[in-house]
C-alpha positions in Angstrom: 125.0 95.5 89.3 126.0 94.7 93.0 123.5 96.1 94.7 120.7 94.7 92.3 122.6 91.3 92.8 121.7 91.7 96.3 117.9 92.8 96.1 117.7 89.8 93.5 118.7 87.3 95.7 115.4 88.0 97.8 113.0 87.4 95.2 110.8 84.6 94.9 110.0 84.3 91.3 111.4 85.7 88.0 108.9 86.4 84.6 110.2 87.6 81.0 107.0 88.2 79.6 108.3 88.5 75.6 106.2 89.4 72.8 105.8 85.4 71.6 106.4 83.7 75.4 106.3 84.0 78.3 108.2 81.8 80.9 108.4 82.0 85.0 111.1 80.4 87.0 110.3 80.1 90.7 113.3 79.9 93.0 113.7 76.5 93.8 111.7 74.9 91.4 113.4 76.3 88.1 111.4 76.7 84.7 108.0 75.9 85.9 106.3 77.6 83.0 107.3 78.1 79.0 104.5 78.9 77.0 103.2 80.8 74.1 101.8 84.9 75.6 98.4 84.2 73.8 95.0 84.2 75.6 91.6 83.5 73.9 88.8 85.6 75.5 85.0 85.1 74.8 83.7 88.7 73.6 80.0 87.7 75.2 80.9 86.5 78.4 84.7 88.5 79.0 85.5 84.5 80.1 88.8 83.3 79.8 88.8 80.5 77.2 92.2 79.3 76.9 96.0 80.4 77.1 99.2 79.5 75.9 99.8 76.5 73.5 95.8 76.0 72.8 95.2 79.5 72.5 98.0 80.2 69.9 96.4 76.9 68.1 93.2 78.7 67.8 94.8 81.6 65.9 93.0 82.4 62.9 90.1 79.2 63.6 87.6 81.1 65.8 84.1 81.9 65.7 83.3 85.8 65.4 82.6 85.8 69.2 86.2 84.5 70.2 89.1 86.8 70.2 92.2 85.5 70.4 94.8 88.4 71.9 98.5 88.7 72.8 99.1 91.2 75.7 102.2 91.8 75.2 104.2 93.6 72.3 107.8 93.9 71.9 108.9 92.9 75.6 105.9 95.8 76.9 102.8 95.0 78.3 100.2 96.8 76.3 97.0 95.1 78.2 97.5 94.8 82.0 94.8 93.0 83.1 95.0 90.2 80.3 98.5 89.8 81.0 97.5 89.2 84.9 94.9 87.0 83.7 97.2 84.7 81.5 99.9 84.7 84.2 97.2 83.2 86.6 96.2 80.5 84.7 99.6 79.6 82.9 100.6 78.8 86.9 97.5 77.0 88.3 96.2 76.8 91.6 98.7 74.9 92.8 101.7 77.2 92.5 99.9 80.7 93.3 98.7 79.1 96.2 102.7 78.3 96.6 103.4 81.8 96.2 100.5 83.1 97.8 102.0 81.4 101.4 105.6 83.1 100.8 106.0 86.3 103.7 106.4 89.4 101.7 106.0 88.3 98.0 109.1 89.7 95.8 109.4 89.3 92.2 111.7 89.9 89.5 110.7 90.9 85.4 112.9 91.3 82.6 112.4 94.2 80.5 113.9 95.6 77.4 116.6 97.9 77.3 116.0 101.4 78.1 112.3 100.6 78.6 110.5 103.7 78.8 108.8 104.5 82.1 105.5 103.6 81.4 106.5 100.0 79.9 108.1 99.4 83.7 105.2 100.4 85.3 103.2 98.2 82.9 105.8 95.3 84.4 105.7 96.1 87.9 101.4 96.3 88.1 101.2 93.1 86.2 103.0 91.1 88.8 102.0 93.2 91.7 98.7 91.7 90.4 100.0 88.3 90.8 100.7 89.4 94.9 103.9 90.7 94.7 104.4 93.3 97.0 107.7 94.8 95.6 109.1 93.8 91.8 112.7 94.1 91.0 113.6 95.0 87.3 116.2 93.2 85.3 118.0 94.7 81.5 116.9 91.4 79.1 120.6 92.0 78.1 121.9 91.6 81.0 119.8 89.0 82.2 120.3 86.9 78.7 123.9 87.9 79.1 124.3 85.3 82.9 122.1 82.9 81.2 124.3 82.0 78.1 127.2 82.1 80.4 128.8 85.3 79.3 131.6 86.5 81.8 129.5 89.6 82.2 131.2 90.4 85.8 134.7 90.6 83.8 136.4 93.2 82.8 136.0 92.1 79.5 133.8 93.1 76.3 131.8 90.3 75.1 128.4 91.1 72.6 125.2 89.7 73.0 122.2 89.4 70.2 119.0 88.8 72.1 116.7 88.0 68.8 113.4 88.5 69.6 109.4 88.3 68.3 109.1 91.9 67.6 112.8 93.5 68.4 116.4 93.0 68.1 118.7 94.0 70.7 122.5 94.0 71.0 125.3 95.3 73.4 128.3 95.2 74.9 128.5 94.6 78.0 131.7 94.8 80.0 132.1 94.7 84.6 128.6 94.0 84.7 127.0 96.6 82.8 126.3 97.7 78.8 128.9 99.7 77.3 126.7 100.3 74.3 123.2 99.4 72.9 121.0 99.6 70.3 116.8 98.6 69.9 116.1 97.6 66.4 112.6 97.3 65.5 113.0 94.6 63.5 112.7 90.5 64.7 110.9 87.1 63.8 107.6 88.7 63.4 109.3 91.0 60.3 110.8 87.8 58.5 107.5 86.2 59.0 106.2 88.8 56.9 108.5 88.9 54.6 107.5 85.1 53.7 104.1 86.1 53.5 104.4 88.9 51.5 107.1 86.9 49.2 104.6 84.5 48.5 101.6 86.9 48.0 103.1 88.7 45.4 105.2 86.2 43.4 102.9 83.0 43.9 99.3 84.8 44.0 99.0 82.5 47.5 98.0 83.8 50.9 99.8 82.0 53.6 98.2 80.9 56.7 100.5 81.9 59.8 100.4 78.0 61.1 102.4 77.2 58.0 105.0 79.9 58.5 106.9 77.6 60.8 107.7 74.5 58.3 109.0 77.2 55.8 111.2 78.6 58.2 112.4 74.7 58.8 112.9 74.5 54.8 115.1 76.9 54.6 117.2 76.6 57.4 117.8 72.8 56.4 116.5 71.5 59.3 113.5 69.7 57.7 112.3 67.2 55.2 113.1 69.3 52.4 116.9 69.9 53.3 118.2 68.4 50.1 115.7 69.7 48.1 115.6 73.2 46.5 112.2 74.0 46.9 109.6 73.2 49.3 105.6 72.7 49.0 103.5 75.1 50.8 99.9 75.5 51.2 97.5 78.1 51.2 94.3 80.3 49.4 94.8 81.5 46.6 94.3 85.3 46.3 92.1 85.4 43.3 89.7 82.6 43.7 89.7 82.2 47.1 90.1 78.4 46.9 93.2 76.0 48.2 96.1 76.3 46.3 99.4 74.2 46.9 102.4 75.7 45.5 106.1 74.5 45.3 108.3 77.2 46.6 112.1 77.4 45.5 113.5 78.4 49.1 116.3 80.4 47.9 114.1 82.8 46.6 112.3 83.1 50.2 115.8 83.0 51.3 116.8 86.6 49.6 113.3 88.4 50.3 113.6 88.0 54.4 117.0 89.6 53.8 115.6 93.2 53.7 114.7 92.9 57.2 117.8 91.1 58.3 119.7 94.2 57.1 118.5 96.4 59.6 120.2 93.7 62.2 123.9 94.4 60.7 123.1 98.4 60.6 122.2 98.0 64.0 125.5 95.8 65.1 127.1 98.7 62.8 126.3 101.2 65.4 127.3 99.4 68.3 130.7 98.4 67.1 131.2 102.6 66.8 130.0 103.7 69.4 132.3 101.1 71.5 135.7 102.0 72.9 138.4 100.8 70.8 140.0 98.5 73.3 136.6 96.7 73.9 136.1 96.4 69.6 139.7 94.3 70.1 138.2 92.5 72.6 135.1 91.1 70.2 137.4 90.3 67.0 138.3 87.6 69.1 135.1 86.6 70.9 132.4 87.5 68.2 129.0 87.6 68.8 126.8 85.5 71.0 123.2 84.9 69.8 120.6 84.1 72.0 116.5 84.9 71.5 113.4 82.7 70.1 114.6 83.9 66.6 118.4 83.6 67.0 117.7 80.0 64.8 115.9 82.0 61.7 117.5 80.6 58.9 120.5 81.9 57.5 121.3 84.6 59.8 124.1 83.9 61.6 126.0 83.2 58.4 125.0 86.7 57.3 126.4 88.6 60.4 129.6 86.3 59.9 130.5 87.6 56.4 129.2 91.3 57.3 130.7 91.8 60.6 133.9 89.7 59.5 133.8 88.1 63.4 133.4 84.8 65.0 129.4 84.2 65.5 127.8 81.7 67.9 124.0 81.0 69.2 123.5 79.4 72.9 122.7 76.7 73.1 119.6 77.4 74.4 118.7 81.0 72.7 115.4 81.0 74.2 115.4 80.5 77.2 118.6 82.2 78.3 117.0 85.4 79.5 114.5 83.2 82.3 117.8 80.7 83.0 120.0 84.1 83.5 117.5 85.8 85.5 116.6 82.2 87.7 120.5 82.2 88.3 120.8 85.5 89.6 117.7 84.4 91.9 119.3 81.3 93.1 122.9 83.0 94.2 124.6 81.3 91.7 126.8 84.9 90.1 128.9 86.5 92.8 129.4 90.1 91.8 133.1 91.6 91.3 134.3 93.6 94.7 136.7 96.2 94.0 138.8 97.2 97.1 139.6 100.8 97.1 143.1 101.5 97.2 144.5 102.5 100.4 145.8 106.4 99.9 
């Protein structure tokens, strides 16, 4: 990690494009963009219609000539020139302009663990279409890891979730690097629709994905309905075809998203095995740190507590520890761990 340390330090700017935002922190500045990775495109024209927060709004509400599309899936880029596109106008004039004046544009990208090569490439040609002229790749793990404030550099074992849109990925990472890993194809996106599907088959109701969001706040206790056992949802109902309010008893919705939840314990599972023994003593003590856009689903830290039988936290910003980790190791602010050789 030293040597990436060093080329880091020369960037510019940092981007995790993730599979439900995308955020860019330009040295200097800090966070200067966090916004949803959705761009509306008008199929007559190829124009750009709008991105981020006012394209996500216009999911599911557009005319037949308006596609609304996400370019990026799982942490990958799956449509280049979108994803160029949406960068561009997510930072306005005034910043590429910024960027634009900077000698020898370098940029850094986070990107899933063991990425395959063609999901880096996919990285590197999206910002290279942005002007950078050399683009530094960064593990999410790792990069969440700094931005939680993880002693990553230490010789110590300390496990990170990273909960995201369409994956889950844990590790532990000890002197800077990742012991262990494992990719688990299962995130927010899976126990979204596991609510849908909950209430399709038991309440006859299909669920709009705007309303997704106050369920989620129902059952995690956050909401209006905290004190309350079930929570009123709208939606169309499947047989008619009209609108159809139901009331919802959230600890049923609670025990349907736990099928997906499970394959987040078999993952941690495999981890904790494949680990060296002295690092496994390390993390009874430590736990687990949770950080990711879906590290707050409801319910799921208390469910890695009694399976795992350790101590679980979530950041205290989960999503946006990847982008703050990343910006740090932009700014200087981690000093890598020199080991002297010993004198013969």
């Amino acid at each position: 990690m030293t040597a990436s340390l060093e080329q880091l330090r020369r960037c510019h700017f940092g981007v995790d494009l993730g599979a439900a935002r995308t955020r860019v922190y330009i040295r200097g500045a800090g966070l200067v963009v966090d916004q949803p990775s959705v761009a509306a495109v008008n199929t007559r024209t190829g124009a750009l219609i709008a991105v981020g927060e006012f394209a996500e709004k216009m999911t599911g509400r557009t005319p037949g000539y308006i596609r609304v599309v996400r370019p990026v899936s799982g942490g990958t880029v799956v449509d280049i020139e979108m994803a160029q596109r949406m960068l561009r106008q997510l930072l306005g004039e005034k910043l590429r302009r910024a960027l634009r004046r900077k000698p020898r544009l370098r940029a850094a990208a986070c990107t899933p663990h063991e990425a395959d090569p063609l999901a880096q490439r996919a990285a590197i040609e999206t910002l290279v279409g942005l002007g950078a002229r050399r683009v530094e790749l960064v593990d999410t793990l790792i990069a969440a890891g700094v931005g939680c404030g993880l002693p990553v550099e230490q010789p110590e074992a300390t496990m990170i979730l990273v909960c995201g849109a369409a994956t889950t990925q844990v590790a532990v990472l000890s002197l800077g690097s990742i012991v262990t890993a494992a990719r688990i194809a299962v995130g927010g996106e899976a126990v979204d629709r596991a609510m849908v599907q909950h209430l399709r088959l038991h309440h006859e109701l299909m669920l709009p994905s705007q309303a997704v969001r106050p369920l989620q706040l129902a059952l995690s206790g956050n909401g209006p309905t905290a004190n309350g056992p079930t929570t009123e949802v709208h939606g169309r109902d499947v047989a008619t075809g009209l609108a159809r309010s139901v009331k919802v008893d959230t600890a049923a919705v609670r025990d349907a998203i736990q099928t997906p939840l499970t394959a987040v314990i078999d993952g941690i599972g495999k981890v904790l095995r494949d680990c060296p023994p002295d690092l496994v003593a390390d993390l009874a003590d430590r736990g687990i740190m949770m950080v990711g856009g879906s590290a707050l689903l409801p319910g799921l830290d208390q469910m890695l507590r009694q399976a795992t039988g350790m101590p679980v936290r979530i950041a205290e910003r989960p999503d946006v520890c990847a982008v703050l980790g990343l910006g740090a190791m932009l700014e200087g602010k981690i000093e890598p761990m020199v080991l002297d050789p010993l004198a013969a």
